[in-house]
C-alpha positions in Angstrom: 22.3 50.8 -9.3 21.7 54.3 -8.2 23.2 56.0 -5.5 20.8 56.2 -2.9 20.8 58.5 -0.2 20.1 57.0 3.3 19.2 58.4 6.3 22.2 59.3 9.0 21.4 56.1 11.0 21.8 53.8 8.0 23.9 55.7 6.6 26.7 55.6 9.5 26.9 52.1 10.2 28.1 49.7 7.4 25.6 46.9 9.0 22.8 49.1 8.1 24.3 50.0 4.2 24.6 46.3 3.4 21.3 46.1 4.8 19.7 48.5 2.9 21.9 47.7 -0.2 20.1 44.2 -0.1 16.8 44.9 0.2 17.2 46.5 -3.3 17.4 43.4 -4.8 14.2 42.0 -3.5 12.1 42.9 -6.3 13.9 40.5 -8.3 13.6 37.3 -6.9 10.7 34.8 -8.5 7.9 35.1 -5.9 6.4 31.8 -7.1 9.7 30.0 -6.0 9.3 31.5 -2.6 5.5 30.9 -2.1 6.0 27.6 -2.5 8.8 26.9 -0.8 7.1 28.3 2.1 4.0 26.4 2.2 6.2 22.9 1.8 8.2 24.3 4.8 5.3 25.7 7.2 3.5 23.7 9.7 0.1 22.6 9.1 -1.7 25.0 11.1 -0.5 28.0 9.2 -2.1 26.3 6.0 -5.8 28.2 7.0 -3.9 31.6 7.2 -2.7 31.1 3.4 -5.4 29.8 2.4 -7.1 32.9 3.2 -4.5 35.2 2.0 -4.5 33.1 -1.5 -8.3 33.5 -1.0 -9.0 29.2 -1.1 -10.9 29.0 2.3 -14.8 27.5 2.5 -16.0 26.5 -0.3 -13.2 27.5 -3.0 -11.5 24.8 -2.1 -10.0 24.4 1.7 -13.3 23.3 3.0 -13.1 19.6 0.9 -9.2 19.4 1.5 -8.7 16.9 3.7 -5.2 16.2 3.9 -2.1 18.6 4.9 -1.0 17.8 0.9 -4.2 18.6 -0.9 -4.5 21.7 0.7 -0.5 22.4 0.3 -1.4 21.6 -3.5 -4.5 23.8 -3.5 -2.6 26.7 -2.1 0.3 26.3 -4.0 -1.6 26.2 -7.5 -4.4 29.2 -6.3 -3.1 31.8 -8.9 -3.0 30.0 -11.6 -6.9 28.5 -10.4 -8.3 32.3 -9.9 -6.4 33.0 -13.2 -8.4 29.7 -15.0 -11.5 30.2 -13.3 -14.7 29.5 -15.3 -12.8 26.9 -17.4 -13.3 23.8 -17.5 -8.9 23.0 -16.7 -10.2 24.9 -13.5 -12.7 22.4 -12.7 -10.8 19.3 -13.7 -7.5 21.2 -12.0 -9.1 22.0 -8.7 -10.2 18.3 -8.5 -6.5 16.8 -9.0 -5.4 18.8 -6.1 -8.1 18.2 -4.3 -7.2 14.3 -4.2 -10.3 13.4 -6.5 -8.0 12.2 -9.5 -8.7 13.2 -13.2 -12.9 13.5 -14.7 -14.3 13.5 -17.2 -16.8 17.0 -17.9 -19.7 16.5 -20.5 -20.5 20.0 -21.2 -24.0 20.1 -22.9 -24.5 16.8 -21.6 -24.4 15.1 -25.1 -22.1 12.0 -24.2 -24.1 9.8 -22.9 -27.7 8.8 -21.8 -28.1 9.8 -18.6 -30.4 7.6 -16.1 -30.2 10.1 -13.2 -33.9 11.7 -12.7 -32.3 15.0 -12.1 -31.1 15.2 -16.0 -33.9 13.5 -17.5 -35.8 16.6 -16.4 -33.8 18.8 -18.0 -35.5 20.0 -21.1 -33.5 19.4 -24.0 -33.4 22.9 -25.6 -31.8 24.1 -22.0 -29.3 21.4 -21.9 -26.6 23.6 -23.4 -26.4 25.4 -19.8 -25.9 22.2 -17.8 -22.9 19.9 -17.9 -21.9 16.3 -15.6 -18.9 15.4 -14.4 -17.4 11.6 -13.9 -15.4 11.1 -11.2 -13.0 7.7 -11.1 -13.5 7.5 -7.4 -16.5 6.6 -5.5 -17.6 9.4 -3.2 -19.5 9.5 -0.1 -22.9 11.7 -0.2 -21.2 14.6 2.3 -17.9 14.8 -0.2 -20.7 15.2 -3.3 -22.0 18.2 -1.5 -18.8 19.8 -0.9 -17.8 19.2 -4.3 -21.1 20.8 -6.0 -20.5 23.8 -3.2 -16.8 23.9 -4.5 -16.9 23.3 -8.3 -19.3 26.8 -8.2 -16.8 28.7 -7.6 -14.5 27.5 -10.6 -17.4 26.6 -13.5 -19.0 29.9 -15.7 -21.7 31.6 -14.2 -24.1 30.7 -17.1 -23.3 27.0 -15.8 -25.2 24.7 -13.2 -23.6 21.0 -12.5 -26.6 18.7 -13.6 -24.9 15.2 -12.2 -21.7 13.6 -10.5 -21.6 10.4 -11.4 -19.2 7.6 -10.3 -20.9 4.6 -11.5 -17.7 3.5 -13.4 -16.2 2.8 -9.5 -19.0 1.8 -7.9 -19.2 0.8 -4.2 -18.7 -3.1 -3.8 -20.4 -5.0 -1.1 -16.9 -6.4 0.6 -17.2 -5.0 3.6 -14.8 -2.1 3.2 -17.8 0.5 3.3 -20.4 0.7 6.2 -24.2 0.6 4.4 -25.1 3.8 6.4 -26.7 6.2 3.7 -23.1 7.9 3.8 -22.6 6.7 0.1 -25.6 5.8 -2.6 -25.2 3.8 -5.9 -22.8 6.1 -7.9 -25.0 9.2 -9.2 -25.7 12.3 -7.0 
């Protein structure tokens, strides 16, 4: 290293030179190591604080977190997300740390018939611009909301979510969900 020249306070106590001396070496360390060993080590309530710093508040992400480790997760993984975005790994990565689990994303929508009134609208030479995603979990009608609020901010521009469907999981009447319009029958 060079020979720096410090000022007379620094550079008349020893304290102060190792001090100095070390905060050369700062530029070297892997900040991805320490980001995330920070966020596993911080209290919950500093979460919203990076969140916004990582920019993943509202409706990029923090606002369908629910737990302390989905939003650890979506923190932890928001460069590589920003860096992704308008791709559909984006999409199906913001979902995993979100706690939704892998989907499935018919781009085009060209899998499958759809039933869902919404598609069948669509006219078929605009489909291109429209794509569906399967989720493997059934979701309540508030989460679906978040989600389409959410997935915006990761899919292209040129693209608009046409269905969220989760009729592969459907609700089952035993009693574990209450039959107050918070879920419907596995399309939104």
């Amino acid at each position: 290293m060079a020979d720096l020249t410090y000022t007379d306070i620094i550079a008349n106590d020893q304290k102060y030179q190792a001090l100095a001396d070390l905060s050369l070496s700062i530029k070297r360390l892997p900040t991805e190591r320490v980001m995330t060993t920070l966020i596993d080590l911080l209290p919950d309530d500093i979460l919203p604080i990076l969140a916004e710093k990582w920019s993943v508040t509202g409706s990029d992400g923090l606002l369908l977190a629910d737990s302390g480790q989905s939003k650890r997760g979506l923190i932890r993984r928001s460069v590589e997300l920003h860096r992704h975005k308008g791709t559909a790994w984006a999409v199906r990565e913001v979902m995993r740390q979100l706690g939704f689990g892998e989907i499935e994303i018919d781009e085009g929508l060209k899998a499958r018939t759809y039933e869902n009134t919404v598609v069948q609208a669509i006219n078929a030479d605009d489909r291109w611009a429209y794509y569906a995603i399967r989720l493997n979990n059934a979701i309540t009608n508030e989460q679906a909301l978040a989600i389409r609020k959410t997935i915006t901010s990761f899919v292209p521009a040129r693209c608009t979510l046409a269905a969220l469907d989760y009729k592969a999981v459907p609700v089952r009447y035993n009693n574990k969900v209450r039959y107050d319009g918070s879920y419907n029958h596995g399309s939104t």
